[in-house]
N, C-alpha and C positions, 0 to 999 in steps of 0.2 A: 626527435621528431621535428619538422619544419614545418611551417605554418604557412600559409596564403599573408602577403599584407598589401596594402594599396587602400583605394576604392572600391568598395564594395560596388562588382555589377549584376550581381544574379545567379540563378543555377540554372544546372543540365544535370543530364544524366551521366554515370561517374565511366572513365574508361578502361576504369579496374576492376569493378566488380557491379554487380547487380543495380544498384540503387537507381535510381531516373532520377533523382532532386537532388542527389548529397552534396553533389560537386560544386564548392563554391567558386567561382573567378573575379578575380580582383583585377583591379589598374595599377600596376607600380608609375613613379611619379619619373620612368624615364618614357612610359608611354606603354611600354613590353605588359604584357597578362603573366598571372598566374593562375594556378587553382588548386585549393585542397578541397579533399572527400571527408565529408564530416562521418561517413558511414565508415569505410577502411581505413583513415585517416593518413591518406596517401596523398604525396605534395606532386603537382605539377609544371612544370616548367611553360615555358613560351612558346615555344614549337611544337607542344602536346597539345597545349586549349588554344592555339589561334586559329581563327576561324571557325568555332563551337557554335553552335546555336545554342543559344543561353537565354533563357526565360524570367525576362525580370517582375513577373507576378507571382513566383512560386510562393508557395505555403510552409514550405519547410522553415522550422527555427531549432537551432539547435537552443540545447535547451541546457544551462551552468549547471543546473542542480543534478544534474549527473554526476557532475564530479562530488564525489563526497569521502574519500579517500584518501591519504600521504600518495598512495600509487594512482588514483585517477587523475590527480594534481601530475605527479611526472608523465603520465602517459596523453594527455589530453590537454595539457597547457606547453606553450611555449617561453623560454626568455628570447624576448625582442625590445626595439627600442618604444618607448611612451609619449609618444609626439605632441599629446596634451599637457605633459609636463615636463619636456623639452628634458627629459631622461633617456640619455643614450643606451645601445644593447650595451657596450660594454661595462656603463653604471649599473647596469641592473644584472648584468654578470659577475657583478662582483657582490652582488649582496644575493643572489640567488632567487629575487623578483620572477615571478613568471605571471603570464597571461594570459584569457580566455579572450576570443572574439565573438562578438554575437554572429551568427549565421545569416540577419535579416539583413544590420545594417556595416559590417564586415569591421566596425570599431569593438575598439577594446571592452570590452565586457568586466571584466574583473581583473583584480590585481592579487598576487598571493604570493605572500612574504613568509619565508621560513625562518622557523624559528627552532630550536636549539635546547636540551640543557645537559649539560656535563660533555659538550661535543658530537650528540645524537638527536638528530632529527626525528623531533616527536610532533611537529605538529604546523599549522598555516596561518594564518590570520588573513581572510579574506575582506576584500575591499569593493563592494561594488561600485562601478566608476561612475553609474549612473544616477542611483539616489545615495551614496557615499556610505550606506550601513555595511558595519562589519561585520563577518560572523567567523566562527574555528573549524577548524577540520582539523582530527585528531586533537590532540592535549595544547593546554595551553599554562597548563598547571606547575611554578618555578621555572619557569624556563629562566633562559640566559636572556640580556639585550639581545636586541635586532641590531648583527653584525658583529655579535662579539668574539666570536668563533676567528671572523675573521681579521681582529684587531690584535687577536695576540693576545701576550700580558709582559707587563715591566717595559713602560717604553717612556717616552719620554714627554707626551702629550697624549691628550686622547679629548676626542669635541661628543658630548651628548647632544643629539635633537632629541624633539620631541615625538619626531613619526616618522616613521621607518620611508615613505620618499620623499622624508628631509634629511634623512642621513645620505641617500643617496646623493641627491641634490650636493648637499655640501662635499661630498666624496670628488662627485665629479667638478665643482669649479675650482678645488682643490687640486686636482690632477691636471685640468685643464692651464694652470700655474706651474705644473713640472713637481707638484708637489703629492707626496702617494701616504697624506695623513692618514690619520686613524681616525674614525667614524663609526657612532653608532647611536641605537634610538631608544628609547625608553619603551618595552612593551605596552606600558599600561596608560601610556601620555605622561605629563610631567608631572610627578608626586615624588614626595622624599620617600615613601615607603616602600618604591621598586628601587631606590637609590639603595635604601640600609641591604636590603634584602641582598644585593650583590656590592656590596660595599668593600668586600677585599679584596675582588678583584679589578675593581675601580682605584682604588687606593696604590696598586703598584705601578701606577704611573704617575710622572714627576708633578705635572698642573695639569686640570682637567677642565675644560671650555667648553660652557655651557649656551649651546646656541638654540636657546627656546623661541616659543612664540612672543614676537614684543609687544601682544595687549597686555595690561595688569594684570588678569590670572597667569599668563606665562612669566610675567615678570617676580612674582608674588613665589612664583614653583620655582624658580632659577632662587633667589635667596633661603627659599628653605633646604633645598637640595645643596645650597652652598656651605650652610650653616653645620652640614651633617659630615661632610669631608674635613678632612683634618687642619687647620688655619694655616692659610699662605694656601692650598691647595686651588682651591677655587677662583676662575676669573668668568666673568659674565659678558656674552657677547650682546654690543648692543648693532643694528642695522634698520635701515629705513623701511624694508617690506615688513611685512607680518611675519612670514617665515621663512627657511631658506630655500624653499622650492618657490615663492615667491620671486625671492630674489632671481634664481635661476632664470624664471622668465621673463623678467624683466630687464636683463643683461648684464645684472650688478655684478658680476662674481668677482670681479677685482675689490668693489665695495666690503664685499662679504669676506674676501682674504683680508682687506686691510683690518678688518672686525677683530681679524684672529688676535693681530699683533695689536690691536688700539685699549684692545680688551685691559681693564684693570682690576688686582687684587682682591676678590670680595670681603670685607670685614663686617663681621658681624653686625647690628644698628646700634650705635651707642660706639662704637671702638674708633678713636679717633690716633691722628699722627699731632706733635706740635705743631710742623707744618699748616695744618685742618684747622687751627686754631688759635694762630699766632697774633694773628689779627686783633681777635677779639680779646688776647690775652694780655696786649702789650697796651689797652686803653687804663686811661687812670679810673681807681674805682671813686663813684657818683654816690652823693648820697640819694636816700630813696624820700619816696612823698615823705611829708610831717602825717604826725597824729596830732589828736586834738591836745592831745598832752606832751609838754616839754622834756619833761623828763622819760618818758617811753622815746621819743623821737631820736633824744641825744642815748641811748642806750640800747636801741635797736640801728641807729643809722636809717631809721625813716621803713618806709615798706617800700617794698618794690613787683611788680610786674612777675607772671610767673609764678609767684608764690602762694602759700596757703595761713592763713594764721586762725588757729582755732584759741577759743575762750571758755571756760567752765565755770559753772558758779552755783550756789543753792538755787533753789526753783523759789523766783521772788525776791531775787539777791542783788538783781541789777545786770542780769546777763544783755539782756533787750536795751536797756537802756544806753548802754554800753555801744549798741549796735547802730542805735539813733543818734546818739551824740557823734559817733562814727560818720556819718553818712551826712549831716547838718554839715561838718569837717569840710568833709569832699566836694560837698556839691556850693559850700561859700567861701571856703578859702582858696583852694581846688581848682573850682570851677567847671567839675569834670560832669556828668551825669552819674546814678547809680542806681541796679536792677537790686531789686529790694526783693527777697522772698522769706515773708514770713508766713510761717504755716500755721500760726495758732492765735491771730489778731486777724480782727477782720480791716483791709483798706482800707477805709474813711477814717478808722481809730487812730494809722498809721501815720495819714495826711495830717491829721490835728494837729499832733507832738510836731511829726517836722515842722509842721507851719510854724508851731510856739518857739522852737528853738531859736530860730534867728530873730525872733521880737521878744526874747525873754517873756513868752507867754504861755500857760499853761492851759490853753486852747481844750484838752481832753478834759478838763474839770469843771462841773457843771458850773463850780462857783471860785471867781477868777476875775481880775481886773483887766478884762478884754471886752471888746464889741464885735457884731457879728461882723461889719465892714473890715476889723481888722482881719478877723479868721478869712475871710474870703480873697480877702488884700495876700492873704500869706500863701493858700492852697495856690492860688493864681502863682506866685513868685516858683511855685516847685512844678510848673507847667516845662518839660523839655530837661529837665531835670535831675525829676525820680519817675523809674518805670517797677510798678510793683504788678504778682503776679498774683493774678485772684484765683484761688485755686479751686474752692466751691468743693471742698473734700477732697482733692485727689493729692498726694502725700507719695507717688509712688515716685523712685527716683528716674526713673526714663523717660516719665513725661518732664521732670524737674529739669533734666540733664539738658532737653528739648528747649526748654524755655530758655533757661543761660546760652545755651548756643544762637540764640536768634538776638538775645539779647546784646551778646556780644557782636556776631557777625553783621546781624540786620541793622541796629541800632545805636553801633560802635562805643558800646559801654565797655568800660576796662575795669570798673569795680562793683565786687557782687557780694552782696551780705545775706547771705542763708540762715535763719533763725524758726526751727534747730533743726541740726543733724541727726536728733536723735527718734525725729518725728519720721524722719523717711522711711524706717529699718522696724519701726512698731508693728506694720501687720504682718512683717515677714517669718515663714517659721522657724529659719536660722538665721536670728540676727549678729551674729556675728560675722557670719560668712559673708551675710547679705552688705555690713559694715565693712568687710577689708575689700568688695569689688566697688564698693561707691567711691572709699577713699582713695582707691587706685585711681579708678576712672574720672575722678576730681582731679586730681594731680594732673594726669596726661591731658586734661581738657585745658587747663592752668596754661600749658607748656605748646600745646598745640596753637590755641588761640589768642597765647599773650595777654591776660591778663589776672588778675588779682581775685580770691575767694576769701571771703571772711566768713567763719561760721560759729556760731552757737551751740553745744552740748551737753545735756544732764550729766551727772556726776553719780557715781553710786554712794551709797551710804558708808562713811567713812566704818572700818572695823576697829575702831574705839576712838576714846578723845569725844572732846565735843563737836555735836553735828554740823554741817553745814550751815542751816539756819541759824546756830547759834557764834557763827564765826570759824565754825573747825577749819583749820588749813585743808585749803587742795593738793591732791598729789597727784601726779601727773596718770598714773596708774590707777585716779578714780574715775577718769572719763570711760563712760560706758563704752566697748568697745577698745581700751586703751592701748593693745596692738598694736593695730591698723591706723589708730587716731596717730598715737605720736609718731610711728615711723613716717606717714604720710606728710605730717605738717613744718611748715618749716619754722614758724614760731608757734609755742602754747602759751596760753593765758590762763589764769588764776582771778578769780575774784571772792573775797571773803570777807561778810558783813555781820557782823551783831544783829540779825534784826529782831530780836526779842530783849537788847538791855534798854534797861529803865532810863538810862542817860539819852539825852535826845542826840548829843554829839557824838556819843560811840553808836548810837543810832543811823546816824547818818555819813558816819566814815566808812570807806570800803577800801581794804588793803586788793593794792592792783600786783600781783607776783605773777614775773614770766618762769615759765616753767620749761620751756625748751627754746632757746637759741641754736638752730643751724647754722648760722651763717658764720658768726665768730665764735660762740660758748660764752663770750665776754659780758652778758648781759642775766645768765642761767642765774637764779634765785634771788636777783635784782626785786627788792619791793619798795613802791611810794603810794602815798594817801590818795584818796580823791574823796569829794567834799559834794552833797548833792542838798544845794539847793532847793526845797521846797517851794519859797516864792517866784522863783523864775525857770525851773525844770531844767537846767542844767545841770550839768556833772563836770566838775574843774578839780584840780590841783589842789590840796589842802594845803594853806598856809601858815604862819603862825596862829593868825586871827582867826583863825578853821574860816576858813575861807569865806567869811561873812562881810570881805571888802568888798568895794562896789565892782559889778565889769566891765 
C-alpha cells in the first residue's frame, strides 16, 4: 500500500468510492499533489487530484487506534522515509519500521518496529511521535533484538543501541560509508538482563560494540552489559551527541564511524595492563606519616593515605586513649587537621584531653596542676585543627559515612579517627551483616577520597585464658565482627593491660601487638611497651626507667 506524503493541505471527497472527507491531499516538496483515501485506502497520483476542490476545515481525523492488529499494522501503515529523524525509506526498509500519518495534520503519527522471535513475527512496539509513549500490538513476550533477524549470526562484528531508531540511525551512517555493518537494538532499552537472555546468539560474533546512550545511566548499562560477554568481547562506543540518531542529525556520521574504530577493549573495574600502571609502579616507595611511637613507625613504615588501621583492646584498657594520643600526634607534629568521631564521650570531655596533651596537662581532672587561663589557652590552640562530630544520639552509619565525607571534601581533612566501630552496628538486627557493608563501604570511601580511617573496636570475650581486663592476649579473631574487620583493614592493633594487678607499674604498662600487617607481613605479632603517665596524661614508649624520665 502507498501512502500520501508532503504537506498536509486538506480533504475532499474520495474519487473512488463513496466517502466526501476521506481523501487526504498532500504537497510533495517538488510542488506535484498527491492523495490518499483514508476510507478505501487508495493512493492518488498528480493528474487525479489537481485541480480538487479541497476543504481545508474538514472534521475528519483518522483515527491510530484502529490499528490494533500485526495485519492492521501491514494493511494500514506504510515503510517510508522519517524526515524528523533524518531516517531514510531505505533505513527503515531494512529494519521493517513502518508508519501511520495523522489525517489532521498529514505528519507522522507513530512509528512501529517489528519485532521477532525464533524468526516469526509476533508482535510491534509502537511509538507515538507525538508524546513519545509506547505501547504493543501483539506479543512482546522473549522476543529476539530489534534487527536481529536481520544481522544474521557468526559474523564478525556486531554494534548494540539502545533503541530500535538508533539502530537504524547507525545502520544508515554506516552504509552511508560503503559499509553494510550489522545493527541492532535492545528491546527493552539498555539492561544486562535482555543481554543474558539472548547471550548465545550475541556471543557468535567475534567483538560486539556497544553504542548506547552517553549520559551516566547509559554509560553505567554499556559496562554492565560489558561485564556479561565473554572478556576481550566487548568495546564501548564513546561519541559527542546523546545518541546515534542524535548524531545522525547533527551530521556526525563520519564522527560516529570513527567511534566504531576509536572504540577500546572494556575491562572489567579493577583489571589493569602494566602499561596502566607503569608509572606509578617504577616510583621509589615513601615512607608513610610517623606515629606517636618510634617503634610502631620503624615497623610499620609510618601510615599512609588510603588505608585503614583498626585497634582492639578491653573496655577501659586505653583503646581512646590510644586515639587521642593519636590525634595530639597529627595535629602537632603533623600539622594536619583531624575529624574526630567519638560516639560515647561527650565534645567538651574530648577538648579538655586534647588540650592537656600538648601542655602535659590533665585538663579532664578536677584536681590537677592547671589554671583556667591555661585550659582556655590550649581549647583556643585546637581551633582549625580538630573538627569533632556531636552526634546528640544518632550512631547510625549513613549519617556517620555523611559527616566523614564533608569532612574530608568540605574541610580537606585526610585523617579520621572513629571511636568505635562497634557503636555503629548496636541497634542493627543483623550485626554482622550490618558490619561487613560499613567495612566495605569504609574502605571504598578511604580509596575514593584519599584519605586515612583510624578506628576503635570491642573485643569479645576471650573463650579461655585470662580476660581482657586482666591482660588476656588479643586475637585478631576477637574483634566483634572479625570477618569483615580483618579482611577490611590493612593494619590491626592489639592492646593489652593488667588493669586489675596490684603493682602499679604492670598497672600502668600496656603491651601494644600488631596483629595484621598488609603491607609487608614484616611487622605481624611485632610487640613493644608503652608507659602512661599519670602526671602528665600521656602515653609514650616504655623505657628502662618505665618511662618515669622527664619529656
Amino acid at each position: 500500500m502507498k501512502k500520501g506524503s508532503g504537506k498536509y493541505l486538506g480533504q475532499t471527497s474520495c474519487l473512488k468510492c463513496p466517502s466526501s472527507d476521506a481523501l487526504a491531499i498532500y504537497e510533495a516538496s517538488d510542488g506535484t499533489n498527491n492523495g490518499y483515501c483514508f476510507s478505501c485506502k487508495s493512493y492518488f497520483h498528480h493528474d487525479q487530484v489537481h485541480g480538487l476542490n479541497i476543504d481545508t476545515n474538514s472534521n475528519f481525523v483518522y483515527k491510530s487506534t484502529d490499528i490494533k492488529t500485526i495485519e492492521d499494522v501491514t494493511d494500514q501503515t506504510v515503510i517510508a522515509d522519517i524526515p524528523d529523524r533524518c531516517l531514510s525509506k531505505e533505513s527503515a526498509e531494512r529494519y521493517g519500521i513502518r508508519v501511520s500519518y495523522s489525517e489532521v495534520t498529514g505528519e507522522i503519527e507513530n512509528h512501529y518496529y517489528p519485532y521477532f522471535k525464533d524468526g516469526t513475527l509476533i508482535g510491534y512496539k509502537v511509538r507515538n511521535a507525538l508524546n513519545k509513549e509506547f505501547y504493543a500490538i501483539g506479543s512482546m513476550k522473549g522476543v529476539d533484538f530489534f534487527g536481529q533477524k536481520q544481522c544474521g549470526s557468526h559474523g564478525k562484528m556486531l554494534v548494540i543501541t539502545e533503541g530500535e531508531i538508533d539502530a537504524a540511525s547507525a545502520y544508515q551512517m554506516f552504509k552511508d560509508r560503503g559499509k553494510n555493518y550489522r545493527v541492532c537494538s535492545m528491546p527493552n532499552g539498555a539492561n544486562a538482563n535482555s543481554l543474558r537472555k539472548n547471550i548465545e546468539w550475541v556471543e557468535t560474533f567475534d567483538t560486539v560494540f556497544l553504542a548506547l546512550d552517553q549520559d551516566a545511566v547509559g554509560q553505567e548499562a554499556a559496562k554492565e552489559m560489558a561485564d556479561v560477554l565473554r572478556p576481550g568481547k566487548a568495546r564501548i562506543m564513546r561519541f559527542s551527541e546523546k545518541d546515534p540518531n542524535d548524531m545522525l542529525r547533527a551530521g556526525k556520521g563520519m564522527e560516529f564511524f570513527n567511534a566504531l574504530f576509536n572504540a577500546k577493549e572494556h575491562r572489567p573495574d579493577g583489571i589493569v595492563g602494566v602499561d596502566d600502571i607503569f608509572e606509578e609502579a617504577i616510583k621509589p616507595i615513601e615512607w608513610g606519616l610517623s606515629w606517636p611511637w618510634e617503634t610502631l613507625t620503624k615497623a610499620t613504615y609510618g601510615y599512609r593515605r588510603k588505608e585503614i588501621y583498626g585497634i582492639g583492646g578491653a573496655s577501659g584498657g586505653g583503646k581512646t586513649e590510644y586515639a587521642k594520643e593519636l590525634i595530639n600526634h597529627i595535629i602537632n607534629v603533623h600539622k594536619l587537621p583531624v575529624g574526630v568521631i567519638f560516639l560515647e564521650e561527650p565534645v567538651a570531655k574530648t577538648l579538655k584531653v586534647l588540650a592537656g596533651k600538648k601542655l602535659n596537662k590533665r585538663f579532664h581532672i578536677p584536681e590537677g596542676d592547671w589554671t583556667i587561663d591555661e585550659l582556655i589557652s590550649g581549647i583556643n590552640d585546637l581551633k582549625g585543627k580538630v573538627y569533632l562530630y556531636n552526634h546528640f544520639g544518632n550512631k547510625y552509619w549513613d549519617e556517620i559515612k555523611a559527616k566523614i565525607r564533608y569532612m574530608v571534601v568540605g574541610l580537606g581533612i585526610k585523617d579520621i579517627v572513629l571511636d568505635h566501630l562497634t557503636a555503629l552496628v548496636a541497634q542493627e538486627d543483623n550485626e554482622y551483616k550490618a558490619l561487613n557493608r560499613i567495612m566495605e563501604e569504609m574502605a571504598s570511601l578511604t580509596q575514593e577520597l584519599d584519605f586515612t580511617l583510624f578506628y576503635i573496636s570491642h573485643l569479645r570475650k576471650p573463650s579461655g585464658g585470662s580476660p581482657h581486663e586482666e591482660g588476656g592476649r588479643v586475637l585478631a579473631d576477637q574483634f566483634k565482627g572479625s570477618g569483615a574487620i580483618v579482611y577490611w583493614s590493612n593494619f590491626l592493633f592489639g592492646i593489652e593491660r593488667n588493669q586489675q594487678a596490684e603493682d602499679p607499674d604492670e598497672r600502668n604498662t600496656t603491651i601494644f601487638r600488631i596483629l595484621k600487617d598488609r603491607n609487608t607481613g614484616l611487622s605481624t605479632g611485632l610487640t613493644f611497651k608503652l608507659w602512661y603517665d599519670h602526671s602528665t596524661g600521656r602515653w609514650r614508649e616504655k623505657t628502662e626507667n618505665d618511662g618515669l624520665e622527664d619529656l
